[in-house]
C-alpha positions in Angstrom: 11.4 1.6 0.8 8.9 2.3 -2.0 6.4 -0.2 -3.4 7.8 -1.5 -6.5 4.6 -1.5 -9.3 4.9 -3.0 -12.7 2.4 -1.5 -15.0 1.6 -3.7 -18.8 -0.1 -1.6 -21.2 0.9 -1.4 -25.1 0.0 2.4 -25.6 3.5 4.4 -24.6 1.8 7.6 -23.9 -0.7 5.6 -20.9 2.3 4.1 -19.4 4.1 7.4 -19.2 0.8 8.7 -17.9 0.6 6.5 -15.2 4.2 6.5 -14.5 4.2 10.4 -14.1 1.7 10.1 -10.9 2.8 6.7 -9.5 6.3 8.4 -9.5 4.8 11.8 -8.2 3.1 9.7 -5.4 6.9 7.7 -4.5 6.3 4.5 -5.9 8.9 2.8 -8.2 7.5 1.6 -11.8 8.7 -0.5 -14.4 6.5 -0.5 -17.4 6.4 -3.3 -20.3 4.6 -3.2 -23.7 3.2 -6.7 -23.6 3.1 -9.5 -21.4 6.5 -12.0 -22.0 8.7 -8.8 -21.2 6.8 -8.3 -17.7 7.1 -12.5 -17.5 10.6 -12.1 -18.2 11.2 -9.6 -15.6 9.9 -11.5 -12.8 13.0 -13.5 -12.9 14.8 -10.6 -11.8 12.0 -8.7 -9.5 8.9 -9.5 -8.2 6.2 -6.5 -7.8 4.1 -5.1 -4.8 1.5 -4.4 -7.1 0.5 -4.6 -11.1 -1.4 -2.7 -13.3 -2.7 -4.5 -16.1 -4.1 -4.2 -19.5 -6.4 -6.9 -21.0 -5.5 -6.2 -24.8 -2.0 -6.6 -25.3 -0.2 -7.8 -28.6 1.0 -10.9 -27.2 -0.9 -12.4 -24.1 -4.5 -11.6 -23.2 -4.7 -9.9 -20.0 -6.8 -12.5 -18.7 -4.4 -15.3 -19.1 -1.6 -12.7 -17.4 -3.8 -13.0 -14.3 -4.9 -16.1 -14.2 -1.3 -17.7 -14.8 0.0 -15.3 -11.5 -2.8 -16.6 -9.5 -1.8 -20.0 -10.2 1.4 -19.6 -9.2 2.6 -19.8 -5.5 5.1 -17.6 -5.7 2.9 -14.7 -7.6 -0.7 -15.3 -6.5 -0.2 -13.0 -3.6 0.5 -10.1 -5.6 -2.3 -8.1 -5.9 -3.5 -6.8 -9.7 -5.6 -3.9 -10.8 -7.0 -4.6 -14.5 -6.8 -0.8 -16.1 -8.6 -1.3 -19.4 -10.7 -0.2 -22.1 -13.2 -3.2 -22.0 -16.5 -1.6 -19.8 -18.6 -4.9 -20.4 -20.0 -6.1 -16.9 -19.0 -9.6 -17.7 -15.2 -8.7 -18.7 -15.4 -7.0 -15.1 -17.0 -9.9 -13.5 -14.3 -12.2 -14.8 -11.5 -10.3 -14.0 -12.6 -10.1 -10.6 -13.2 -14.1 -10.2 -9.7 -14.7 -11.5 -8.8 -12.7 -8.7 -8.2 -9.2 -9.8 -8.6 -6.8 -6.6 -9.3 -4.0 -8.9 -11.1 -3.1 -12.1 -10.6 0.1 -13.5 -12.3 1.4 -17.3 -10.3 3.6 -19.8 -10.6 6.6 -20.1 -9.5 7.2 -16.2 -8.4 9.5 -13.7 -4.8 8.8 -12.8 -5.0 10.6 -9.3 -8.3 8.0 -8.8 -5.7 5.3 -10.0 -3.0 6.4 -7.3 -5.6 6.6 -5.0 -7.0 2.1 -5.4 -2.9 1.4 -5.5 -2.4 3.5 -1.8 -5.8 1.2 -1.0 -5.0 -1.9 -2.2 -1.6 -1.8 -1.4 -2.4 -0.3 2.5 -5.0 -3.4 2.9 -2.4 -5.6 1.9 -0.1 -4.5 4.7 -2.4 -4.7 7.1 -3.7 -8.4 6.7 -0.1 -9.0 6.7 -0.2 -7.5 10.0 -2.9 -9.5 11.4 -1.5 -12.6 10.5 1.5 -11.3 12.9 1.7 -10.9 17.2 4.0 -8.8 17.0 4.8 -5.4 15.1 9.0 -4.9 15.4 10.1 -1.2 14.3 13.6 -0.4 14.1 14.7 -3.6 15.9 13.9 -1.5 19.1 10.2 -1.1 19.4 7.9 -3.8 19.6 4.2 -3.9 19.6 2.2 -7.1 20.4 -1.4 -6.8 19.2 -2.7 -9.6 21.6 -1.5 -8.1 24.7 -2.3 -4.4 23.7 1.3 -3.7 24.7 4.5 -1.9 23.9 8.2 -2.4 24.6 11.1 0.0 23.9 14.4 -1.7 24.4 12.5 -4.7 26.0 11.0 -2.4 28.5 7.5 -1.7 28.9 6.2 1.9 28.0 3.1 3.0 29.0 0.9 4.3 25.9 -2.8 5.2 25.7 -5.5 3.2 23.3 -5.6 6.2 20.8 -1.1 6.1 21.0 -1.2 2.6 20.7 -3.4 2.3 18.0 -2.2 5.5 15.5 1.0 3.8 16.3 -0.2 0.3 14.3 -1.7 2.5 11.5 1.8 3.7 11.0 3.6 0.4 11.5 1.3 -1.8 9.4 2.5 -0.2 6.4 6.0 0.9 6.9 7.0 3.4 5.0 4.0 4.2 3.5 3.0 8.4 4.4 -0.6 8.4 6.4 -2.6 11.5 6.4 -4.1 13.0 9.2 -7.8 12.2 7.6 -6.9 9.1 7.3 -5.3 8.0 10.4 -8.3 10.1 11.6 -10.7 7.6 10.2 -8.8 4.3 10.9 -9.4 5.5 14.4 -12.7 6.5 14.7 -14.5 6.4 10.9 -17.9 8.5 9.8 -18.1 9.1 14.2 -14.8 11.0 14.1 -15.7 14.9 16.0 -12.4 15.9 16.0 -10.0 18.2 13.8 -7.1 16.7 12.1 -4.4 18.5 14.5 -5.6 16.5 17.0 -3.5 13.6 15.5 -0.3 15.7 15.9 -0.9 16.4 20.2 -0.7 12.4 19.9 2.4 11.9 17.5 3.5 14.8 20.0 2.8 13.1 22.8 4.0 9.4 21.2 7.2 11.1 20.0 7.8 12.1 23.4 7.4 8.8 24.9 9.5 7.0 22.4 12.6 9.8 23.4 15.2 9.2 21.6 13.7 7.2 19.1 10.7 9.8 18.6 12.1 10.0 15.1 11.3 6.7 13.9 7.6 8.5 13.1 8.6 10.8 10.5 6.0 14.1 9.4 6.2 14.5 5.8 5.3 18.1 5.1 1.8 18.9 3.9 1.3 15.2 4.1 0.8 13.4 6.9 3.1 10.9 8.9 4.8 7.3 8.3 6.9 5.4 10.1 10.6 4.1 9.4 12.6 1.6 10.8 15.5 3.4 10.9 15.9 7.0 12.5 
């Protein structure tokens, strides 16, 4: 399933801007010309993400974010203020009411696409280390204490690098990994290797999963991700 981003801006033409890539890039979007009909809409939906504009006709951006954070229920969600205000100290208090993001107009939408993957990939993966366990497709199960991996409650045998390009995927089901990046999850600014070298292991993983190899999906030109469902 897609990440579900609600984007508040009052100009139409920068919401169908950012709607065009976010879509491009398989997210979901709703979009809202000021701040009570995003309010209302929480009611019905809560975001993965929001993008936010601090001048809107109704609410000041500010008081969006700092009424989210106050809420339980909200505060999690993580924001990304898109705006046309460049002073450091709008910046600086975005960021303290707990804005992850801070982004001046005009912008670069594939640079905006690019902080949402981020944001939202960081998200998943403190998730993930708040967890044991990692279960994919109610058949596979990683525990990140033991360094271990079960398929149908049996113990497969998988080595560090499988194991590991395995939790990139699973931390963030459904989200697509490229090679670079799995690349530099797993080794950083030391990697020495081509990317292909990530496909002998999804190879090599696939095979060891057998039947259920196609849980890890290769999305063409892409990279890879990981469903739980074949």
């Amino acid at each position: 399933m897609s990440a579900f981003i609600s984007v508040i801006d009052d100009e139409p033409d920068i919401l169908d801007l950012i709607s065009l890539h976010l879509e491009k890039a398989g997210f979901t979007v709703s979009t809202f010309l000021n701040g009570k009909s995003f309010f209302d809409s929480l009611k019905e939906k809560k975001p993965d993400l929001i993008i936010l504009d601090l001048m809107l006709p109704d609410i000041d951006g500010f008081d969006i974010c700092k009424k989210l954070k106050e809420e339980r229920e909200y505060k999690s969600i993580p924001i990304i203020m898109l705006t046309a205000r460049a002073e450091e100290t709008d910046k600086v208090l975005g960021l303290e009411l707990g804005a992850d993001d801070y982004i001046v107009k005009p912008f670069s939408p594939r640079e905006l696409v690019a902080r949402v993957r981020t944001i939202l990939r960081r998200k998943n993966q403190e998730a993930t280390l708040n967890d044991e366990k990692i279960i994919i497709g109610k058949v596979l199960e990683l525990d990140l204490k033991k360094y271990s991996t079960k398929l149908e409650g049996k113990d497969i045998s998988l080595t560090p690098t499988e194991f590991n390009i395995l939790k990139i995927l699973a931390s963030g089901k459904g989200w697509v990994y490229s090679r670079d990046q799995i690349l530099d999850a797993l080794w950083g600014e030391e990697k020495a290797v081509l990317d292909r070298t990530i496909d002998v292991h999804i190879k090599n993983l696939r095979k060891k999963l057998g039947k259920y190899g196609s849980l890890i999906k290769n999305v063409r030109g892409v990279g890879y991700k990981i469903e739980d469902e074949q």
